[in-house]
C-alpha positions as CSV (number, residue, x, y, z in Angstrom):
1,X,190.7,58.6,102.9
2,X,192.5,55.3,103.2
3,X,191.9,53.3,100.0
4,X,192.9,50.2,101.4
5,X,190.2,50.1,104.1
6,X,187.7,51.7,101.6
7,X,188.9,48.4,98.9
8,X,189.1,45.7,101.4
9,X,185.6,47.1,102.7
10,X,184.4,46.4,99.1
11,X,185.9,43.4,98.9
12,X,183.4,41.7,100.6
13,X,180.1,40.4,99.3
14,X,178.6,40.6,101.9
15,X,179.4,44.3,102.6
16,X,178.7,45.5,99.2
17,X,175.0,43.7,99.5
18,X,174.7,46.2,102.8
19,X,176.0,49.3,101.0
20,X,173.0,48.8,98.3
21,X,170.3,48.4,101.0
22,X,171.6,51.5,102.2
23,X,171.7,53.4,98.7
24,X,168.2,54.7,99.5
25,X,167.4,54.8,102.9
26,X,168.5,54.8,106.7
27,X,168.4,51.1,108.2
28,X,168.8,50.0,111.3
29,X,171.4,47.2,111.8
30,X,168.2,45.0,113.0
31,X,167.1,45.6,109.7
32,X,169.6,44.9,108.1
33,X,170.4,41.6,109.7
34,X,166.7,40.8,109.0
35,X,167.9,40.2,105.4
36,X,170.9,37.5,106.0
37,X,171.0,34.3,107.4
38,X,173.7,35.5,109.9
39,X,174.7,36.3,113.8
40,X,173.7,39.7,114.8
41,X,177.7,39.6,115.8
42,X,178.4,38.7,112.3
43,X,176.7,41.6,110.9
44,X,178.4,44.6,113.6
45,X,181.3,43.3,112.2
46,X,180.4,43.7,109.0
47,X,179.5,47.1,110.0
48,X,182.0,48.2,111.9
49,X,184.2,48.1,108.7
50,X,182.5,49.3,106.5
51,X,182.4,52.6,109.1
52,X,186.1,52.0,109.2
53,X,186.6,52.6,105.9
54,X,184.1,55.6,105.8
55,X,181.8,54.1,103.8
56,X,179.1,54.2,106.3
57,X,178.0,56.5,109.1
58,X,175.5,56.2,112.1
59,X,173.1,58.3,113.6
60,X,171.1,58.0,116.7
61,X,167.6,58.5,117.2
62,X,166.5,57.7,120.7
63,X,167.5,54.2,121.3
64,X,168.2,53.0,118.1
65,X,171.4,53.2,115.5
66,X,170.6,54.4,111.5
67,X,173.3,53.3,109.6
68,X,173.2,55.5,106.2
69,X,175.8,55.2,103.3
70,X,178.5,57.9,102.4
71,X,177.9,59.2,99.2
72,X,181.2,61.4,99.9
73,X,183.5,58.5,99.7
74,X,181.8,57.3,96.9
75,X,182.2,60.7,95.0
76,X,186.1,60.4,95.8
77,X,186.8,57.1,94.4
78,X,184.7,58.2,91.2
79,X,186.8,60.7,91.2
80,X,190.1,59.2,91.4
81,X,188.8,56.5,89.2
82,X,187.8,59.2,86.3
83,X,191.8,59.6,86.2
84,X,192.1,56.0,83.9
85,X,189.4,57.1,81.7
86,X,189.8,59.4,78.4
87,X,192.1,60.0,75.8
88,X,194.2,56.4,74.7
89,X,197.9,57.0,74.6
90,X,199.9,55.0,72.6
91,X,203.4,53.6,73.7
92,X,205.7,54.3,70.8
């Protein structure tokens, strides 16, 4: 995974708004737009990175596009985040 697509993904408000519609279910990316005051070419964009980054993923179900989240991604940056928790270590 590239962390700097998956952080400049996140780095958008935007985006992160789209990532927590998709926390708990399949949307299409009409449904999606349905809930900003944007271009439909505004939002591909908007999901075309956030696929970039592999935050994302899309499926196809006759003639329409699900976009669903990728919990995956999300368990790896947990994970590499979990590295800066614990035990304090004091400089001496």
């Amino acid at each position: 995974m590239a962390f700097a697509d998956t952080f400049k993904a996140l780095s958008d408000p935007v985006r992160r708004q789209i990532l927590i519609m998709l926390k708990g279910k399949k949307m299409s990316a009409g449904e999606i737009a349905e809930q900003f005051d944007m271009t439909a070419a505004t939002i591909s964009y908007h999901l075309a990175q956030l696929k970039k980054a592999g935050l994302i993923f899309e499926t196809r179900y006759k003639n329409y596009i699900f976009y669903e989240i990728n919990v995956s991604v999300f368990e790896e940056i947990m994970l590499w985040f979990s590295q800066f928790g614990g035990e304090h270590h004091e400089e001496k």
